[in-house]
Every structure is written in structure tokens, then in C-alpha cells.
C-alpha positions as CSV (number, residue, x, y, z in Angstrom):
1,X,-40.4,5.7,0.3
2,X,-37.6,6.7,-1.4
3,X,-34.7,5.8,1.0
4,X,-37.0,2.4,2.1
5,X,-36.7,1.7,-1.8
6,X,-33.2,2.2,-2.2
7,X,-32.8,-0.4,1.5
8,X,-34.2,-2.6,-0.4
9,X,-32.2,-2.3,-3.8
10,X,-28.7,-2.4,-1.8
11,X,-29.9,-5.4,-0.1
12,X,-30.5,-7.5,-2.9
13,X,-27.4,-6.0,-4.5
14,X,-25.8,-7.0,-1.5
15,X,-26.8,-10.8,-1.4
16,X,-26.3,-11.3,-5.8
17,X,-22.7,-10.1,-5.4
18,X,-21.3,-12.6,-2.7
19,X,-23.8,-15.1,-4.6
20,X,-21.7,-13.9,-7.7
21,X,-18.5,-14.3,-5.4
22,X,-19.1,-17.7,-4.3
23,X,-19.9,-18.5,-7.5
24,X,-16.7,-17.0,-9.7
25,X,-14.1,-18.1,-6.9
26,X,-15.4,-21.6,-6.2
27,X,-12.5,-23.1,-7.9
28,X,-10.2,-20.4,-6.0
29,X,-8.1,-21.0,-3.1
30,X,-9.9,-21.1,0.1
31,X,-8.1,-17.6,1.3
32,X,-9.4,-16.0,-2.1
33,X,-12.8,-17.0,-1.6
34,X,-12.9,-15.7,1.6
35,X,-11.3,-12.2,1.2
36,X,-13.9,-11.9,-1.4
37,X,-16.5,-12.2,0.8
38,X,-14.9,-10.7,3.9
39,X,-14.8,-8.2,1.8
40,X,-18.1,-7.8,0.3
41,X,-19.8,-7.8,3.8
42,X,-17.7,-5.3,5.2
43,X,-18.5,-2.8,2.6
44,X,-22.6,-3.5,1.7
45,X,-24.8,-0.6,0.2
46,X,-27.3,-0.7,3.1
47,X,-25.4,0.3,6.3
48,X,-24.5,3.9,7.1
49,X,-22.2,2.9,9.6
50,X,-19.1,2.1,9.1
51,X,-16.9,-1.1,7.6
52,X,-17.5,-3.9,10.0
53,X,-15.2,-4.2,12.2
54,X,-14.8,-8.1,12.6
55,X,-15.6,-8.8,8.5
56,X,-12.8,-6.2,7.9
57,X,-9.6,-7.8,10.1
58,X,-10.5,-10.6,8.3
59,X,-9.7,-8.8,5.2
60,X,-6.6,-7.8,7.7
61,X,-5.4,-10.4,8.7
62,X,-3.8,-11.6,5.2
63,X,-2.1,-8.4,4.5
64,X,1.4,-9.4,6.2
65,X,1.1,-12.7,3.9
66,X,1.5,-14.1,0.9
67,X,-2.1,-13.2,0.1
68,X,-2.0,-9.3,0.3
69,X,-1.7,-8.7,-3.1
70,X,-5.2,-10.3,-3.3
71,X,-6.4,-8.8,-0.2
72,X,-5.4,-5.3,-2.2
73,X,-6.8,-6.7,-5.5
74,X,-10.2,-7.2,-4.2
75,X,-10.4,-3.8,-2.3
76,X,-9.7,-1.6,-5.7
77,X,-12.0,-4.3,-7.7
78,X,-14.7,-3.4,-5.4
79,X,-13.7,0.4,-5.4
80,X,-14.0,0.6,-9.1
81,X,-16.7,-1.6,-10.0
82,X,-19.1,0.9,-7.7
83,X,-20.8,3.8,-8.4
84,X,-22.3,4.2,-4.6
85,X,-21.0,6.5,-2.2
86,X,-21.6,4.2,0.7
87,X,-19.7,1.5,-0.7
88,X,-16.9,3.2,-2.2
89,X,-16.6,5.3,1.1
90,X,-16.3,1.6,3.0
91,X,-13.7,0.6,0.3
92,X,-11.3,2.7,0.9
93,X,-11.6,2.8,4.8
94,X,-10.8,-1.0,4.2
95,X,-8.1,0.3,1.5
96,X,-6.5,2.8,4.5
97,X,-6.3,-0.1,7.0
98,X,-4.3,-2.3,4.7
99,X,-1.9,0.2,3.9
100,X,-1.1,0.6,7.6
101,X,-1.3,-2.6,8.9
102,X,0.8,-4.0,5.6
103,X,3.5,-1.4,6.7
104,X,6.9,-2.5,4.6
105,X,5.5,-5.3,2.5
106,X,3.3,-3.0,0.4
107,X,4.7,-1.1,-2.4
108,X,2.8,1.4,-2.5
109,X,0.4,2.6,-6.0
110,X,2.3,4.6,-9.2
111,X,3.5,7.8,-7.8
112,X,2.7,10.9,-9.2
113,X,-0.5,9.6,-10.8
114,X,-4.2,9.7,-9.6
115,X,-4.4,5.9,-8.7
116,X,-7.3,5.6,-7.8
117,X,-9.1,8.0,-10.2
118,X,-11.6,9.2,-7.9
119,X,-11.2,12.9,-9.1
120,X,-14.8,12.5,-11.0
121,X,-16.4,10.9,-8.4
122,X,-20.1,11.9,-7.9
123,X,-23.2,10.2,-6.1
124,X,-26.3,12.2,-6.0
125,X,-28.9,9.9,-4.9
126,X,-29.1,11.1,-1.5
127,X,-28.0,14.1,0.7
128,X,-25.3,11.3,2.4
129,X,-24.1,10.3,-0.8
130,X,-23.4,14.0,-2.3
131,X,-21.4,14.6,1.3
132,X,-19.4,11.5,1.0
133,X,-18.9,12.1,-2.8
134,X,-16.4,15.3,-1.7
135,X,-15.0,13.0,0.7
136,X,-14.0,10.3,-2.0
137,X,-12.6,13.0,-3.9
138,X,-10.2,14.2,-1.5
139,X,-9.8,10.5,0.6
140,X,-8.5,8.7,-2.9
141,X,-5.5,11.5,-3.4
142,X,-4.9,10.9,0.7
143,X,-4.3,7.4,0.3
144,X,-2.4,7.7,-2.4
145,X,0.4,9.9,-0.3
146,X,-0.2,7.7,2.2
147,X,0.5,4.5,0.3
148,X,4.4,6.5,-0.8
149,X,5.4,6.9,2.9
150,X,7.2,3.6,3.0
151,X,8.8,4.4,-0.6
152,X,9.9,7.8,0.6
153,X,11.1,7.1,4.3
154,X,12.8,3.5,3.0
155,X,10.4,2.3,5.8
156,X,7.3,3.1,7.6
157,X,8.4,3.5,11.8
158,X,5.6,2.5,14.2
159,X,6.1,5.2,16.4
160,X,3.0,5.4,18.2
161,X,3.4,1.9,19.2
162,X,6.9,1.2,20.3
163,X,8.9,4.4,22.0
164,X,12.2,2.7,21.1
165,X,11.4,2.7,17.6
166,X,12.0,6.8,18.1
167,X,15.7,6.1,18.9
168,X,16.5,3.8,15.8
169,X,14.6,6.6,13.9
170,X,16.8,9.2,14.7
171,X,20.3,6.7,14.7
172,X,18.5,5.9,11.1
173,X,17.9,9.3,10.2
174,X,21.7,10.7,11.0
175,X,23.0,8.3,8.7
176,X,21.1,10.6,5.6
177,X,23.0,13.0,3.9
178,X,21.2,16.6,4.9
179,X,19.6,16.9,1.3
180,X,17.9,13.0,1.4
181,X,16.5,14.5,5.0
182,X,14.7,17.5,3.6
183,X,13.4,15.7,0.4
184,X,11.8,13.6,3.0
185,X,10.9,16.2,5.3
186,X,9.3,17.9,2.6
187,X,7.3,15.2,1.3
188,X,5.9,14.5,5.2
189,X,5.2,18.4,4.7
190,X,3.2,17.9,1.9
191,X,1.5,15.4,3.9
192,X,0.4,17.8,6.2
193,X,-0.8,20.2,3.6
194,X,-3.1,17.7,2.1
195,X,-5.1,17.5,5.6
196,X,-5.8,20.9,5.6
197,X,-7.7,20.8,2.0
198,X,-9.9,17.9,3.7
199,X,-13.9,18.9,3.1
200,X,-15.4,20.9,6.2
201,X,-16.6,18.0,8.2
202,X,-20.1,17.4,9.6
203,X,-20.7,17.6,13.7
204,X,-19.1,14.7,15.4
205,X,-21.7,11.4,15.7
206,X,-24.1,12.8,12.5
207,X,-22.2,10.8,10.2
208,X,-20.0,7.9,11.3
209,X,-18.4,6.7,8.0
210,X,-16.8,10.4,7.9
211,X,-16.5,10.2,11.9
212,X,-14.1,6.6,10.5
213,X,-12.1,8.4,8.4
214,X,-11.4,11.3,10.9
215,X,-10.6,9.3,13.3
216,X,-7.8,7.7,10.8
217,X,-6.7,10.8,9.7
218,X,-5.8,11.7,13.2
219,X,-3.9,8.7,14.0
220,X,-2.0,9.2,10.9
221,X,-0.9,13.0,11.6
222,X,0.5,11.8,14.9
223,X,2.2,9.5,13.3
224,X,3.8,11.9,10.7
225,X,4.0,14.4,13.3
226,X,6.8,11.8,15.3
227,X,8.2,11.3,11.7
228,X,8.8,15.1,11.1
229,X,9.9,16.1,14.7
230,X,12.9,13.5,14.3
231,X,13.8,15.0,11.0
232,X,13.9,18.3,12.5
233,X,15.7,17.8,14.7
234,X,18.6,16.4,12.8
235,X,18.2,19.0,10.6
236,X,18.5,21.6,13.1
237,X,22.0,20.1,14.7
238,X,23.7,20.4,11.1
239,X,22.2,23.9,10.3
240,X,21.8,25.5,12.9
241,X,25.1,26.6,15.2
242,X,24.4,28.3,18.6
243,X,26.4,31.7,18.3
244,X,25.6,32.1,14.8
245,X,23.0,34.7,12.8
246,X,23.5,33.0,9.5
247,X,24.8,30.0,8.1
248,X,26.3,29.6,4.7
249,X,25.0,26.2,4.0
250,X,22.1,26.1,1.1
251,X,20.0,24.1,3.2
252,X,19.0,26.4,6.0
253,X,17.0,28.1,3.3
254,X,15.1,24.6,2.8
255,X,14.8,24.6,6.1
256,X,13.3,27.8,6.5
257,X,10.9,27.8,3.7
258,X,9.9,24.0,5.5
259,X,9.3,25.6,8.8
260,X,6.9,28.5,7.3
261,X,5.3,25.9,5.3
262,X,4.3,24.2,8.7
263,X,3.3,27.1,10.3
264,X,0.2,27.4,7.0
265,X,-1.4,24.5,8.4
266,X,-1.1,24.8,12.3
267,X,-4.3,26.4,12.1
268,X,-6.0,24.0,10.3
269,X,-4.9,21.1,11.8
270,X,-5.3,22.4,15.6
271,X,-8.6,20.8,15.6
272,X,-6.5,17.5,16.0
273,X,-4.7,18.6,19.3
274,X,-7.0,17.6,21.2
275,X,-6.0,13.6,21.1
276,X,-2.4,13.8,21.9
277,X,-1.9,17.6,23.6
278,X,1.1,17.4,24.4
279,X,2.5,15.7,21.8
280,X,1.0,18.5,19.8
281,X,2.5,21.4,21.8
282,X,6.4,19.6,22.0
283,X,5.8,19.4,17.8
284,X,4.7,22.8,17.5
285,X,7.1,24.7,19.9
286,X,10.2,22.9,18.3
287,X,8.7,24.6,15.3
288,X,8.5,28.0,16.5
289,X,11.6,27.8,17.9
290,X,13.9,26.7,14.8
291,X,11.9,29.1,13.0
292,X,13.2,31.4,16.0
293,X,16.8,30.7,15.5
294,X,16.9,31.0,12.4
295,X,15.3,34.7,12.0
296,X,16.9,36.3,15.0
297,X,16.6,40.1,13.5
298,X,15.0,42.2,10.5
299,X,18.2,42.5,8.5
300,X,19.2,41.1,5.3
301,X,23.0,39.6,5.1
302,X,24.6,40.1,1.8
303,X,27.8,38.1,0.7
304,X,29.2,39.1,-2.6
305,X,32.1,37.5,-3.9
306,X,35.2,40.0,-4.0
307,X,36.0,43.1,-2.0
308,X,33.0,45.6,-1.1
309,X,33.0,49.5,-1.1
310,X,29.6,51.3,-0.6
311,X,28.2,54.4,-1.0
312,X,24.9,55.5,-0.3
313,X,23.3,58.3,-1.2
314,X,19.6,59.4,-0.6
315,X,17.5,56.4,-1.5
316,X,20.2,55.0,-3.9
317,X,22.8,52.4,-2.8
318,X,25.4,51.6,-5.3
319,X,28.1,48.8,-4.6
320,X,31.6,48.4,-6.6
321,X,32.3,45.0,-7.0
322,X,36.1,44.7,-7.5
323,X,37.7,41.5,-9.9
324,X,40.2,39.4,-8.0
325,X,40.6,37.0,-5.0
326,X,39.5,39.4,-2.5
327,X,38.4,38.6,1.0
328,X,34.9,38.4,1.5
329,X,33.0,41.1,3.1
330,X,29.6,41.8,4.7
331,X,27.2,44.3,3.7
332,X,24.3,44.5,5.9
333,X,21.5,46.5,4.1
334,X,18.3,47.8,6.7
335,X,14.8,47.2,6.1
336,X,14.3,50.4,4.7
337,X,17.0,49.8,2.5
338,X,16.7,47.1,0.9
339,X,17.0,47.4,-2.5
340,X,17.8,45.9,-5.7
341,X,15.5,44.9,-8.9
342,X,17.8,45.9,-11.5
343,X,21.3,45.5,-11.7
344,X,23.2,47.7,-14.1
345,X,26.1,46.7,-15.2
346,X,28.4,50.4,-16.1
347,X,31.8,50.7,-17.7
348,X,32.8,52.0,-14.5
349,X,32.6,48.6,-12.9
350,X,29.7,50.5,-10.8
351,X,26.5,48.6,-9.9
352,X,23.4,50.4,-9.1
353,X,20.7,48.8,-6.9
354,X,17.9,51.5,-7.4
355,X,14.5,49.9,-6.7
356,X,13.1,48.7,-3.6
357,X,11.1,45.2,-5.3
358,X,13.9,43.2,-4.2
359,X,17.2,41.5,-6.3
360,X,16.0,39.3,-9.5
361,X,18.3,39.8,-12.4
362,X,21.3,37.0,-12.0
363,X,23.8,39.2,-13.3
364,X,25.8,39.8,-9.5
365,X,25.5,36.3,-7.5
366,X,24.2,37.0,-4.2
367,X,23.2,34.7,-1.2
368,X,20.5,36.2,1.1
369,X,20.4,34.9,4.9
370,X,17.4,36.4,6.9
């Protein structure tokens, strides 16, 4: 009686608010009007299925036109009035498809701010609505990434669609300076990090507005996925030199910290293989590979600025660090020895590396190259 009572509520909330539409945008234009109500009967209280498809292009269809910014406009109206899972589930599905199929022409929301303020969001009329509710949650901070990609990237390349696109990605991305290519690489990261703190999902089929937003997610992953292999690879033909253990340029350590940062969410997001396979293998084994060439061994490189004498003596390594314009030398320190946490300055010009926790206090400049 319950559910059949709240049927029956959604309906009737259903028909007063395109009544209410028709009503407040009869003197609009004839586009408004009818984004309004595209709108509204795409995303009713009653259905547990998702957005309807036809009701929903329309909504579409004005989002590469001089009407998006209403098309947008009505979606977060109708995302903010609400305080129904269902609906506000439907809203931002309809939200995510105008984001992509708007591609350069949409600014994107306030970045760095919670746009969408869904953080609070709770429905717990029904066991559906508390399930969606953690959806909402996490689904209004995706978008909002999602909504910077075009902001970030100076563009957003449709990759999946047109394999030349790939080639004027890469010709594009050469042209960045190395440090533009890992702020972006690191924000297509961050991307990737998000999926993985998505709610556990229900069993394929049980619920098909969460089925809907899966099923976008995906597409989207592939679609970062072709985004960070390019970048990769760019970044692996400046840093990277065949021949060479280390490389003295600051960004291999971005690189690095990138690649293991990756390597976190493989797990998480191997439940995705499955649509592209081996897309998802060539992404993966470029990443194990640069990961590969750039940790070749278990030693730590030191470079310290002037001329180098050691002296080791049972678990205590002590380096004198001369003053001048001497060549540069190489200390290469074992596992075992690896040491440093305090660095004592003597009068002999002696410094003592006498803990094993590892180099913190700034007082010797050292670069570290594993």
C-alpha cells in the first residue's frame, strides 16, 4: 500500500509540474517551453527506469545551440528544487549527457567548489531511494570533474569516435611544455581516482537507473583512458632516455609518483575491462612498463653538489662535502644502507648520516633517482 500510495503521489506531482511549466513559460520562447517539458517527462517521480530516452535528446538536441544555457538551467532547477531520489537520480543522468554531447561550448561549473551541493543528499522513503541517495552523493562530485575536462585539456577530444582525432591529440599535446602535460595528466589521474570511491554497485539488471550511470561511467573511463595514454606517452619520450638509469630532470619524479598513483586503482577499475579488453590491456601494459624503465634496480642515486669522499664504518656512513666548483660525483648507497634522518652539521665540515628513516632535514640539497 505504501509504494502504490507513493505511485500515485509522483503521478499527480508529475502532471501539476508540467501543468505549472506550461503555465509559467507560456509567454516564453517556443524552445524554452519545450526544454521544460522535455525535461520534466524525462525525469518523473514514478518510473524506476531510467530518463527517457526520446524525451531526453530532445533536451539534447539544443545543447550545441544558442539554447544550452537553458537546456543546463532547467536540468539544475529541476535538480535542486527536488528532494526525491528518483528524480534527482534522472537529473543528473540528463546533466551527464549534456556535458558530453555540449563538448567545447560548455564552460564547465566553479571549480574547486561542490556545485551541485549534493554532499547532504538523503532520501529515505524507500530501500531504492536510500541506494540511490549514496549514488547522488558521489555522481554530483563526478560530474563536477567531469564538467573541468574541457577547461583543463583546452578541449574535450572525441576519441572514441574518430581514430584521427588520436593523431591531432598527440601533435596537440607535443606542443605543451612537460610541466602543462603532467598538471593535466594529473588531473585525468584524479579522474580515475574518483571512480574507484564510486558506492559498491548492485547486481547488473536489479536496478537500471544505477545500471545508466555505470554504463556512462564506463564510456567515460575509456575516454580518459585514450586521454592519459597520449600524455604518457609524450611524457615518456622527454623523460625517459633508453640507456639511462636516472634522469636529472624534476619531472621523472612526477612521473613516477603518476604511474604508482595509476597502479592504486587498476584494481578497482578492472571491473570495466571487460568492454574494451584490449584497449584496457595496451593502457595498462604501457603503464607497467614506464613504471619499469624508470625503476630498473633497488638502489638509491645520490648527487651532491661538490666533490664526494666516503667512509663507512659499521652501520654509520659519513660523507665530506667539500666547498668549491667541484665535479659532481655519484654515491650509490645499497638498500641496507640507506641512511640519513639527521644531518649534522660539525666544525670539521663532516656530515653524519646515522639513522636508517630516510633524509628530511634540508640542510645538504640532495636529489634522489630510484
Amino acid at each position: 500500500m505504501s509504494e502504490l500510495k507513493t505511485r500515485i503521489i509522483g503521478k499527480f506531482k508529475d502532471k501539476a509540474s508540467i501543468g505549472k511549466a506550461r503555465l509559467v513559460h507560456s509567454f516564453s520562447s517556443t524552445a524554452v517551453k519545450y526544454i521544460h517539458l522535455a525535461l520534466l517527462k524525462s525525469t518523473t517521480h514514478t518510473s524506476n527506469k531510467p530518463p527517457n530516452s526520446d524525451y531526453v535528446s530532445d533536451v539534447i538536441s539544443y545543447s550545441n545551440s544558442r539554447y544550452a544555457p537553458a537546456a543546463f538551467a532547467a536540468a539544475l532547477w529541476r535538480l535542486r528544487v527536488t528532494k526525491n531520489a528518483i528524480v534527482a537520480t534522472k537529473s543528473l543522468i540528463v546533466i551527464h549527457k549534456l556535458i558530453k554531447s555540449s563538448r567545447d561550448n560548455f564552460e564547465g561549473l566553479d571549480r574547486d567548489r561542490n556545485n551541485l551541493k549534493l554532499n547532504e543528499f538523503s532520501d529515505k522513503s524507500s530501500t531504492l531511494a536510500l541506494e540511490l541517495s549514496q549514488w547522488i552523493r558521489w555522481y554530483g562530485l563526478y560530474l563536477d570533474r567531469l564538467s573541468w575536462v574541457p577547461k583543463v585539456l583546452g578541449s574535450f577530444p572525441n576519441l572514441l569516435e574518430n581514430p584521427k582525432e588520436k593523431v591531432k591529440e598527440k601533435d596537440r599535446v607535443s606542443s605543451y611544455q612537460t610541466g602543462c602535460i603532467m598538471r593535466q595528466t594529473d588531473f585525468l589521474v584524479s579522474f580515475f581516482e574518483h571512480i574507484c570511491t564510486r558506492p559498491e554497485p548492485p547486481p547488473m539488471y536489479e536496478n537500471k537507473i544505477v545500471d545508466e550511470i555505470r554504463e556512462l561511467v564506463i564510456q567515460d573511463y575509456f575516454m580518459v583512458v585514450r586521454l592519459v595514454m597520449v600524455r604518457l606517452q609524450v611524457l615518456s619520450e622527454r623523460l625517459i632516455k633508453p640507456g639511462v638509469k636516472y634522469i636529472g630532470d624534476p619531472g621523472l619524479n612526477d612521473l613516477i609518483l603518476v604511474l604508482v598513483r595509476l597502479e592504486e586503482c587498476k584494481e578497482s577499475l578492472s571491473g570495466f575491462f571487460w568492454r574494451c579488453r584490449r584497449l584496457a590491456e595496451d593502457f595498462w601494459c604501457l603503464v607497467e612498463m614506464l613504471k619499469a624503465e624508470t625503476v630498473k634496480d633497488n638502489k638509491q642515486v645520490v648527487k651532491l653538489a661538490g666533490l664526494v669522499q666516503t667512509t663507512v664504518k659499521d652501520d654509520e656512513e659519513m660523507v665530506e662535502i667539500l666547498a668549491g666548483s667541484s665535479p659532481t660525483e655519484w654515491v650509490t648507497f645499497d638498500d641496507s644502507e640507506t641512511s640519513t634522518h639527521d644531518v649534522k652539521n660539525l666544525d670539521s665540515k663532516w656530515v653524519t648520516f646515522d639513522d636508517y628513516n630516510g633524509l628530511t632535514n634540508e640542510s645538504v640539497w640532495l636529489s634522489l633517482y630510484t
